[in-house]
C-alpha positions in Angstrom: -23.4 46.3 -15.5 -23.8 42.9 -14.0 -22.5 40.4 -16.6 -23.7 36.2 -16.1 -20.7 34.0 -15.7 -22.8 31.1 -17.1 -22.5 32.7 -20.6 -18.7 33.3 -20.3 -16.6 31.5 -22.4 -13.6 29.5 -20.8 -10.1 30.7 -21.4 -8.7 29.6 -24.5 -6.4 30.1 -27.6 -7.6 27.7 -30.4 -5.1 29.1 -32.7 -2.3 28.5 -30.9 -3.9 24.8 -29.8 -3.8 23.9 -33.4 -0.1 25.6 -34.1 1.3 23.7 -31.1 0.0 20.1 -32.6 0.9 21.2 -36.6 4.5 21.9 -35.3 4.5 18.3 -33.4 3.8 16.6 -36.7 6.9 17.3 -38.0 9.6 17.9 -35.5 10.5 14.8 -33.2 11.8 17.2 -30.4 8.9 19.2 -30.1 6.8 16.4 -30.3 8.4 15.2 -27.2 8.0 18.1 -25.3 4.4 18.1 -26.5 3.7 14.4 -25.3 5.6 15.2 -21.9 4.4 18.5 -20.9 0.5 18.8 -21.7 -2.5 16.7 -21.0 -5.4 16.3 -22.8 -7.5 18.7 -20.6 -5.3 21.7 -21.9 -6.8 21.8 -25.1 -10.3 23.3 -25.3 -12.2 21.6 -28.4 -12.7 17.6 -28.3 -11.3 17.9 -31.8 -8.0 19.3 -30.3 -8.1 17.1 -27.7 -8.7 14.0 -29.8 -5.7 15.1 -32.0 -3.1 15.9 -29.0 -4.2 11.9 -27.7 -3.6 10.4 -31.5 0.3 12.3 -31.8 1.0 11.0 -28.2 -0.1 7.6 -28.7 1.9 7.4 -32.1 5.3 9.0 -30.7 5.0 6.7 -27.6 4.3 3.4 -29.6 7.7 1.8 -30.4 6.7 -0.1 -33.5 6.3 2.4 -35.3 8.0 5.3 -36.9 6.5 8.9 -36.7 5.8 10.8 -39.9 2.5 12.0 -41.4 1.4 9.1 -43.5 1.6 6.4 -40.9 -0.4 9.1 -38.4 -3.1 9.4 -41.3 -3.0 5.4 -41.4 -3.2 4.7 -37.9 -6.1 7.2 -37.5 -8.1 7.0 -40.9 -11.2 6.4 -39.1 -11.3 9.8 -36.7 -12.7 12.9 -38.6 -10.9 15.1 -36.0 -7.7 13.9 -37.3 -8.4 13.6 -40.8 -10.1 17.4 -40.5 -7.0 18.0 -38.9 -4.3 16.7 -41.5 -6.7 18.7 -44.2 -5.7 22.2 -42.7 -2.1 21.5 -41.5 0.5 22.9 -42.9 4.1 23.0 -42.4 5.3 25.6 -39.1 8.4 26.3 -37.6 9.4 27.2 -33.9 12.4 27.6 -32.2 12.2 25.1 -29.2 12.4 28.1 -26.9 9.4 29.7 -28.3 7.4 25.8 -27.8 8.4 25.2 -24.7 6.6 28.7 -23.9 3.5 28.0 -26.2 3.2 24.8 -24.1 3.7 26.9 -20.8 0.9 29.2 -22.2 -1.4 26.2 -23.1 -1.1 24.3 -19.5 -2.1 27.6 -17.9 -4.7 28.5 -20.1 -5.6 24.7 -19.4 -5.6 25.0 -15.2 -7.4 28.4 -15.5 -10.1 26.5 -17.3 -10.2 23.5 -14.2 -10.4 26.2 -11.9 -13.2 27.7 -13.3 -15.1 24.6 -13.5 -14.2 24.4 -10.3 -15.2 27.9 -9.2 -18.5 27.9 -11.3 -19.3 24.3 -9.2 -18.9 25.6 -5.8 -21.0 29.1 -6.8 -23.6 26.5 -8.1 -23.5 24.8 -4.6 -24.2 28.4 -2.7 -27.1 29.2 -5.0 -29.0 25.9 -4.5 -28.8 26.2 -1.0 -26.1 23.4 0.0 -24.0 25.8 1.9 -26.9 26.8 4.4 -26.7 23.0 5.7 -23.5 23.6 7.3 -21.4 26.6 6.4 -18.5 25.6 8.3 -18.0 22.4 6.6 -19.0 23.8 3.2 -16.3 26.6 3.6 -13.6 23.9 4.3 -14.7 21.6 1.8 -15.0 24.8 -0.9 -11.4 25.6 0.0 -10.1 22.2 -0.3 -11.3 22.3 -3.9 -10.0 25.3 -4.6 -7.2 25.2 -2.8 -6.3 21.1 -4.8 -7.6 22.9 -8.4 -4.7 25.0 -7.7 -2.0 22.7 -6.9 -2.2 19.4 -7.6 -5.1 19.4 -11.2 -1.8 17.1 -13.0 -1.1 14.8 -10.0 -5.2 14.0 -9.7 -6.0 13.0 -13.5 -6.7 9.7 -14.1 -4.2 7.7 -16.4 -5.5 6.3 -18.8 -3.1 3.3 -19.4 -0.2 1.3 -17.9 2.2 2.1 -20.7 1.2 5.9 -19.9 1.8 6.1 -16.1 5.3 3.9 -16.9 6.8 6.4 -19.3 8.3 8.5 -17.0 10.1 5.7 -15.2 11.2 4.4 -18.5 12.6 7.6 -19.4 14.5 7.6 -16.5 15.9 4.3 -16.5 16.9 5.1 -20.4 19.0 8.1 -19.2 20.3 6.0 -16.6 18.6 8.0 -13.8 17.7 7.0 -10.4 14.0 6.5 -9.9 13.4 9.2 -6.8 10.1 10.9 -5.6 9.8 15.0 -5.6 11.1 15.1 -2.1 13.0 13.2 -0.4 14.6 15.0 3.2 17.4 13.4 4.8 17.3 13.0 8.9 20.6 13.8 8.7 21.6 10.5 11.2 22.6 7.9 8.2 21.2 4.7 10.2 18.1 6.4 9.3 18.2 7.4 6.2 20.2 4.0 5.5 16.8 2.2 7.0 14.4 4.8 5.2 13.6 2.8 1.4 14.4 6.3 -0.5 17.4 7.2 2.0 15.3 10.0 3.7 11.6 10.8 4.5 9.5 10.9 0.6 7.2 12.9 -0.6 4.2 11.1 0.0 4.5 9.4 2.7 3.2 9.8 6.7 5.9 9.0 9.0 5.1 8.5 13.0 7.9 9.3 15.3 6.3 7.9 18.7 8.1 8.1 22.5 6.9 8.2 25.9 7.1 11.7 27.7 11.1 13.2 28.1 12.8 10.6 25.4 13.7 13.3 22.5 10.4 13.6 20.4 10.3 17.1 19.4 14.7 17.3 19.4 14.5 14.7 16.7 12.1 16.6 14.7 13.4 19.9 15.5 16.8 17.9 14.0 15.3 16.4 11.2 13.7 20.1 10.1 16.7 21.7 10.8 18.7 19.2 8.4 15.6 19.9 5.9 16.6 23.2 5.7 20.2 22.9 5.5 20.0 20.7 2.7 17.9 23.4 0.6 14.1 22.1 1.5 11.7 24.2 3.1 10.2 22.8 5.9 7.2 23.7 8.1 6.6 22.8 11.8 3.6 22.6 13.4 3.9 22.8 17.3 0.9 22.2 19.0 2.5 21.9 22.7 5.7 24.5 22.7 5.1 28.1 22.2 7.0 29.4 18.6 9.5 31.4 21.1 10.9 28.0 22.8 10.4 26.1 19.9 13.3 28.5 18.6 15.3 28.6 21.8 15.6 25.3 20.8 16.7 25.6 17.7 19.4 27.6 18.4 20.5 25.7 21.5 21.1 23.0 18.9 22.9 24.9 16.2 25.2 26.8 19.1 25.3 23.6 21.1 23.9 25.2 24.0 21.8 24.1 26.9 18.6 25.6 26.3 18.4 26.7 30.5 21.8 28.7 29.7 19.3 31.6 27.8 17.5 31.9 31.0 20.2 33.6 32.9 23.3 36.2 31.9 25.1 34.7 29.6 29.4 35.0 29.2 30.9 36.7 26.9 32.0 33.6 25.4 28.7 32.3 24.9 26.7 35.4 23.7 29.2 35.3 20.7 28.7 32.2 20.1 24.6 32.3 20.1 24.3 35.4 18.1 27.1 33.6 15.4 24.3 30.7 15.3 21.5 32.9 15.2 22.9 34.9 12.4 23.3 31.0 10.4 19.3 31.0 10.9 18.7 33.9 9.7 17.0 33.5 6.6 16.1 29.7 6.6 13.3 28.5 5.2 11.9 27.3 8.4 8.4 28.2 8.6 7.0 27.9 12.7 3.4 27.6 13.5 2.2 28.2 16.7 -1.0 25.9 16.4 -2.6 25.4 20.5 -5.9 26.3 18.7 -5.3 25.2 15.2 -7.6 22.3 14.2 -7.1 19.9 11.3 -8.5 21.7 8.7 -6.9 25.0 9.5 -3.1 23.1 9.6 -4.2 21.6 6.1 -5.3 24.9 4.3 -2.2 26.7 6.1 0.0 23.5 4.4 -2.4 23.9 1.2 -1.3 27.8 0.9 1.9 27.5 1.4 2.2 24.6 -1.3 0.9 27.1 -3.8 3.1 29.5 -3.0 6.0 26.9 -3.3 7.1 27.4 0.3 6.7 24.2 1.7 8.6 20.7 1.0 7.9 19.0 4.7 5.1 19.3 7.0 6.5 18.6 11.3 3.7 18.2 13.7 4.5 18.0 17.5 2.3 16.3 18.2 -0.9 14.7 16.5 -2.8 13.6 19.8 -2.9 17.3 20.3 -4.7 18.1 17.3 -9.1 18.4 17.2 -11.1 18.4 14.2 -13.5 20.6 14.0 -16.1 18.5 13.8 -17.6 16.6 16.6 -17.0 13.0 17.3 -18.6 10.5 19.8 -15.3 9.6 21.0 -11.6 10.6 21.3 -10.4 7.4 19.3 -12.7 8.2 16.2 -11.4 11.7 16.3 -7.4 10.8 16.2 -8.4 8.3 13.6 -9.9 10.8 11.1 -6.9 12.8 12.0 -4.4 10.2 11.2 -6.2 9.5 8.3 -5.9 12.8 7.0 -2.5 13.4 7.5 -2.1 10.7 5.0 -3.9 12.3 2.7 -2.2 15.1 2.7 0.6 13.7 2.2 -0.5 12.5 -1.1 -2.2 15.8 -1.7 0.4 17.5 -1.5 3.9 15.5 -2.1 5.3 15.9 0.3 6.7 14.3 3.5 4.4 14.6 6.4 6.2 13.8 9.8 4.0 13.1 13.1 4.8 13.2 16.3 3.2 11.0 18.3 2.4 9.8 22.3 2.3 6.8 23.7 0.5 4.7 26.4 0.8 4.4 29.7 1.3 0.4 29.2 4.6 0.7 28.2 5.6 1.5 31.9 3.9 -1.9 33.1 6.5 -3.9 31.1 9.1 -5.5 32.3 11.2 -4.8 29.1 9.5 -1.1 28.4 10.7 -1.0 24.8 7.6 0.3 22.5 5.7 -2.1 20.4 2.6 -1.0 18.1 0.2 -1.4 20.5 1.4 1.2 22.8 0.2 3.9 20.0 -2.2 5.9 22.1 -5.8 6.4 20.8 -5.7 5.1 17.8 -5.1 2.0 16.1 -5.5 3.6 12.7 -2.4 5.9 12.9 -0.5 1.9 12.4 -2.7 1.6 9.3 -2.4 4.8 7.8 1.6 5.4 8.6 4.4 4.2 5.9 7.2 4.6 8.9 6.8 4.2 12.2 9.4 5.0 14.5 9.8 4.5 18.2 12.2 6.7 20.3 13.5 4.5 23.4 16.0 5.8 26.4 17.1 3.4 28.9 17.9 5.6 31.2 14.3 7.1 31.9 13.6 4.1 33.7 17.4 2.8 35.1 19.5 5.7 36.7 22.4 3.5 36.4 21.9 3.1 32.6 23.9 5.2 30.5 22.8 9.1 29.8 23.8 9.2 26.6 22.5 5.8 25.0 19.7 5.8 22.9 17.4 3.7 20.4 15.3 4.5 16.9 13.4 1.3 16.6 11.1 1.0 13.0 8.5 -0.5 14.4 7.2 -0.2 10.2 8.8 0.7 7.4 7.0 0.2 4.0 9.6 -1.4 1.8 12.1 -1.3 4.4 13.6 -3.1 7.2 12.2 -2.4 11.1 14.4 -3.0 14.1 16.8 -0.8 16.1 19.1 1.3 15.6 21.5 2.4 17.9 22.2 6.6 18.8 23.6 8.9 21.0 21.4 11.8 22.6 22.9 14.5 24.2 20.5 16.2 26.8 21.8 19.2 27.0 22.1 20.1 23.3 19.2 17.9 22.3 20.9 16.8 19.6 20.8 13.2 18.2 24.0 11.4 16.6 25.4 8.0 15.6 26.4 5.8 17.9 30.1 5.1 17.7 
């Protein structure tokens, strides 16, 4: 029997809507818990919804005191409310058994979005909108899905300034540092001493730019190595090394190994010593995709996925000139635009720290002093727009034999709401490994 979804009802529990708000009225802690954890969106009626926004407002105002007489005052002219106070009646719940009625309620509440959601996109299919383009239709359809899923809470509009600053005052009342969800150390401290939040944010797109053979991908092998050390789970795009190097050279780093040395027999000595590394690896939550074909939108859905399945903490991408949308542009600069654009997004999208690799241009070689500078960002002059950190990799001794091996320079060339310059480092070639200059 084929039953129409239009004349479904939407997931719901109106009894326990109006027992959640009744046992707010009269207990402050539950009340808190009620303002905290649930938007208005998780209740079903307007009448609920209308009730949910009148308790909030009163428990956040700091004139006056909660109790059920000023909340009939303050709201004598909405029917909801007064309807409301008509039926209520004194309930009692532990605070255990709230916090799980809340649960229940926000995902009774994102079932609901998502079938909005759903309903929308079948609605799209059956007036013929996906026959336009069914490639872009499918990606778009996915995004939705894929954002209803994960971030419905990050995307709703706030209504007020005093609403979007509780949780910072809440915070600084408990003496708490104000922090994003994720921030990932580097693991180098003159980085993470340059880096506003002390590490790479949730949030943010960071650029980590070099001409050919100065340590691009061994710094962000690093930094996702550290990632996963410190408990994050990070996942690394590699758009120019197969995943099987890409692991040779994370183990060369964590056995401080030449990579060349698994290319021939090893000694004794050194066999030990790579299979007591590879046993450290085993089990880190260091996700490796091999991406040569992957475009945009197939690294964003695999990033969306694994968000949702609470695998993912920081996105590495070596590197983004690499990268093709799907779509097709009229030039090469357009494209990388779109792409660095994107990235940005995601970054939002998702929370979490997205980290770039990125190429340079060959006009950094006509310079007498062959430092990088902005400009030299090949193809795009977006990726400076769209980038909180940018960060330029720079080896003397590419270009002066006589220079020392071993020096080596971060330079910010931008860093949102922190300082740019350089910082001096050591690299070692033949661990391609990064550390502080002494």
């Amino acid at each position: 029997m084929t039953t129409n979804i239009q004349n479904r009802g939407m997931p719901h529990d109106h009894d326990l809507e109006r027992r959640v708000l009744a046992v707010a009225m009269h207990f402050d802690e539950h009340r808190a818990l009620l303002a905290d954890t649930l938007i208005g969106s998780d209740f079903y009626t307007q009448a609920n919804t209308e009730v949910f926004h009148a308790i909030r407002a009163l428990h956040r105002s700091a004139e006056q005191r909660f109790d059920v007489l000023t909340f009939a005052s303050a709201n004598g002219d909405s029917a909801a409310v007064q309807e409301f106070l008509e039926r209520d009646h004194v309930d009692v719940m532990s605070v255990e058994a709230y916090e799980g009625a809340l649960e229940r309620l926000k995902q009774i509440g994102e079932a609901r979005y998502l079938g909005r959601v759903a309903l929308e996109v079948g609605a799209a299919v059956l007036d013929g909108t996906a026959k336009v383009d069914p490639s872009k239709f499918l990606d778009e359809a996915a995004e939705r899905l894929t954002s209803a899923l994960n971030s419905r809470r990050s995307s709703v509009v706030v209504e007020t300034i005093s609403d979007a600053l509780q949780p910072f005052l809440r915070a600084l009342a408990d003496n708490k540092p104000i922090s994003p969800r994720v921030v990932a150390p580097s693991g180098l401290e003159p980085i993470d001493k340059a880096l506003p939040r002390g590490g790479f944010a949730s949030g943010d797109l960071s650029i980590v730019a070099a001409r050919p053979g100065m340590g691009k991908t061994s710094l962000a092998i690093q930094v996702a190595r550290n990632a996963a050390d410190y408990g994050l789970r990070p996942a690394f795009f590699s758009f120019e090394m197969p995943t099987q190097d890409l692991a040779l050279n994370v183990l060369g780093q964590v056995a401080r190994m030449p990579v060349a040395a698994f290319s021939r027999e090893l000694s004794e000595f050194e066999a030990a010593r790579a299979m007591k590394s590879a046993a450290q690896l085993d089990g880190m939550p260091f996700a490796v995709i091999d991406s040569p074909k992957l475009c945009f939108e197939d690294l964003a859905n695999t990033c969306r996925m694994l968000r949702r399945k609470n695998q993912l903490d920081i996105v590495l991408i070596d590197y983004l000139q690499l990268m093709r949308m799907r779509a097709t542009y009229r030039s090469r600069f357009e494209e990388v635009s779109d792409i660095s654009t994107g990235l940005k997004r995601l970054a939002r999208e998702l929370d979490v720290p997205v980290i770039a690799l990125a190429q340079l241009n060959r006009e950094v070689e006509k310079r007498a002093d062959k430092r990088p500078v902005m400009s030299d960002l090949a193809q795009s002059g977006q990726i400076e727009c769209d980038a909180d950190n940018i960060l330029f990799l720079y080896r003397e001794c590419v270009y002066n034999k006589d220079a020392d091996p071993r020096a080596c320079e971060v330079i910010f060339g931008k860093n949102r709401k922190g300082r740019v310059g350089a910082l001096p480092m050591r690299f070692d070639a033949v661990t391609t490994t990064f550390s502080v200059a002494s």
